[in-house]
N, C-alpha and C positions, 0 to 999 in steps of 0.2 A: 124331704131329707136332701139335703147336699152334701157332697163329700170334696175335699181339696188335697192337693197331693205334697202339698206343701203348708208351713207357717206364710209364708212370703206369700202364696198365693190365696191365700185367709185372708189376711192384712189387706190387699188389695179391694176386699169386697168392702160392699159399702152393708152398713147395719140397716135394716129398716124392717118391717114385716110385722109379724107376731112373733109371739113367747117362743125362744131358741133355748136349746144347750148343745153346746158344743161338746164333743167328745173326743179326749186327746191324748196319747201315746206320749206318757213324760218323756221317752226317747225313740225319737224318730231316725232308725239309724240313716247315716250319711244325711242328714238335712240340721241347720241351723237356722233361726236359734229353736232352742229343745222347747220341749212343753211347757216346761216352770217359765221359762225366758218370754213365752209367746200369754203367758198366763200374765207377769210382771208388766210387760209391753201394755195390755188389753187395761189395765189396773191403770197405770200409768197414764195412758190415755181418755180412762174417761167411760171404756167401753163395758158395760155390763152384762156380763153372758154367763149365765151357770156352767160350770163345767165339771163335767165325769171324768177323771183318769183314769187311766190304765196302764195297768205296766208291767212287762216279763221279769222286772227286779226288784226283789223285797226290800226297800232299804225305807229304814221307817224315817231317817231324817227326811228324804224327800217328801213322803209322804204329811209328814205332820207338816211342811211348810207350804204345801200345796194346800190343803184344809186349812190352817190359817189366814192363807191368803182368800178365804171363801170357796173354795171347790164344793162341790155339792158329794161329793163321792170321790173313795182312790178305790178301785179294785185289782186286785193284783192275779197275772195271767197262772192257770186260769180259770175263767169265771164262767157261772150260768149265766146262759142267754137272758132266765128272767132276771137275775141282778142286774146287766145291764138294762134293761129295761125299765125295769125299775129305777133305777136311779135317773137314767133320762126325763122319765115322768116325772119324778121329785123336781130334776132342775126346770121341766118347761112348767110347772104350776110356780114355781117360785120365781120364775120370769114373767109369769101371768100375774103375777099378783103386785109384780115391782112395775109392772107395766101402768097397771090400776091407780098404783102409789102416786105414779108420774104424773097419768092423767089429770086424780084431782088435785093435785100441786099444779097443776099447769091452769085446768079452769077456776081455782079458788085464785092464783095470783091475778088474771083475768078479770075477775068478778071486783076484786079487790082495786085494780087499777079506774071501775068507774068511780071511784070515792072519791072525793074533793078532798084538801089537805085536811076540813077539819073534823070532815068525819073519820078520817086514817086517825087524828089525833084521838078522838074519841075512842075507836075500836082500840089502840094501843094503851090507854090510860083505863079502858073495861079491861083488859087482859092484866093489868094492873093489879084488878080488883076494886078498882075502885068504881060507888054507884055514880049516880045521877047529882046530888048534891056536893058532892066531892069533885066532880069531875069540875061542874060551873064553876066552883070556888078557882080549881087548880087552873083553869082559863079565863077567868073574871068574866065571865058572860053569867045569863040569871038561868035558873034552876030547868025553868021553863024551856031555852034555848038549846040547854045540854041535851034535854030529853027529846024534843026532837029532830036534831043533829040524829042522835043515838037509833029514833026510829028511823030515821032516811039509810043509816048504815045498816040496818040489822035488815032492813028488806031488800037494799041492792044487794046482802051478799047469801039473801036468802035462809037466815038466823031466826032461832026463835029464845036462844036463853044466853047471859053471859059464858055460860060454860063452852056452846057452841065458838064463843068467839076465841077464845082458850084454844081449844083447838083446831081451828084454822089457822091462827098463826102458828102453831107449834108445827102442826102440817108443812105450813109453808117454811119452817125452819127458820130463824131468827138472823143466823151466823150467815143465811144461803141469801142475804138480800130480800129479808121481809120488812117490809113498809117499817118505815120510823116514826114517831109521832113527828108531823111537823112538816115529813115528804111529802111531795107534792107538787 
């Protein structure tokens, strides 16, 4: 556990380690910027951290904007020791788990980049839906050649069924710079 006496001084730290939640006073009297601010900031940035609120004032707009924006928890002052507890746990398995996300996103793009252009074509025209026969036609190579192109890709990425290739790209998220047919 570490504690900072500030937002500014938060900021300053660099992210790295294991599964965090941050735990944060919507207002921090005499300090700038507030909780929401430093929450908006983390969003903004990139920075993914579960966080717990806490607050001595009931005001439920703050609080439904807080939850919106992903909070794992608002608890308002004040609270049992095990609520907060609880809810720390909630946000450090939900960090443990985006952690995991990240991981096989990061070794699936890896795996992915030893592919030659046209086995990437391959794997993107499978996620298609389309077989072995279809794919040869859609690239004028013979039926023979599609297939395997298709087994060299299904073993560099460690695949055993078209559904698996489904979801690796979907994993690797499409919009987020997954392989295009054709990159390469």
């Amino acid at each position: 556990m570490r504690l900072f006496a500030s937002t500014n001084e938060f900021l300053a730290e660099s992210f790295s380690g294991g599964p965090s939640c941050l735990v944060l006073d919507v207002r921090f009297p005499g300090t700038s910027p507030t909780g929401l601010d430093l929450q908006r900031r983390l969003i903004e940035t990139g920075v993914s951290i579960p966080i717990v609120f806490i607050s001595g004032y009931s005001d439920v707009r703050v609080s439904v904007e807080a939850m919106k924006r992903g909070a794992v928890e608002f608890l308002p002052k004040p609270f049992r020791e095990q609520e907060l507890l609880d809810a720390i746990r909630h946000g450090i398995e939900r960090d443990r788990r985006r952690m995991e996300r990240e991981d096989a996103v990061r070794d699936a793009r890896q795996r992915v980049e030893t592919l030659t252009s046209r086995e990437r074509e391959i794997m993107m025209l499978m996620a298609e839906g389309l077989v072995a026969k279809q794919i040869a036609a859609r690239l004028g190579v013979s039926e023979v050649t599609a297939k395997v192109h298709r087994a060299r890709m299904m073993r560099k990425l460690e695949l055993r069924s078209p559904v698996e290739v489904v979801r690796l790209i979907d994993s690797m998220g499409r919009e987020a710079g997954a392989p295009r047919a054709g990159a390469g």
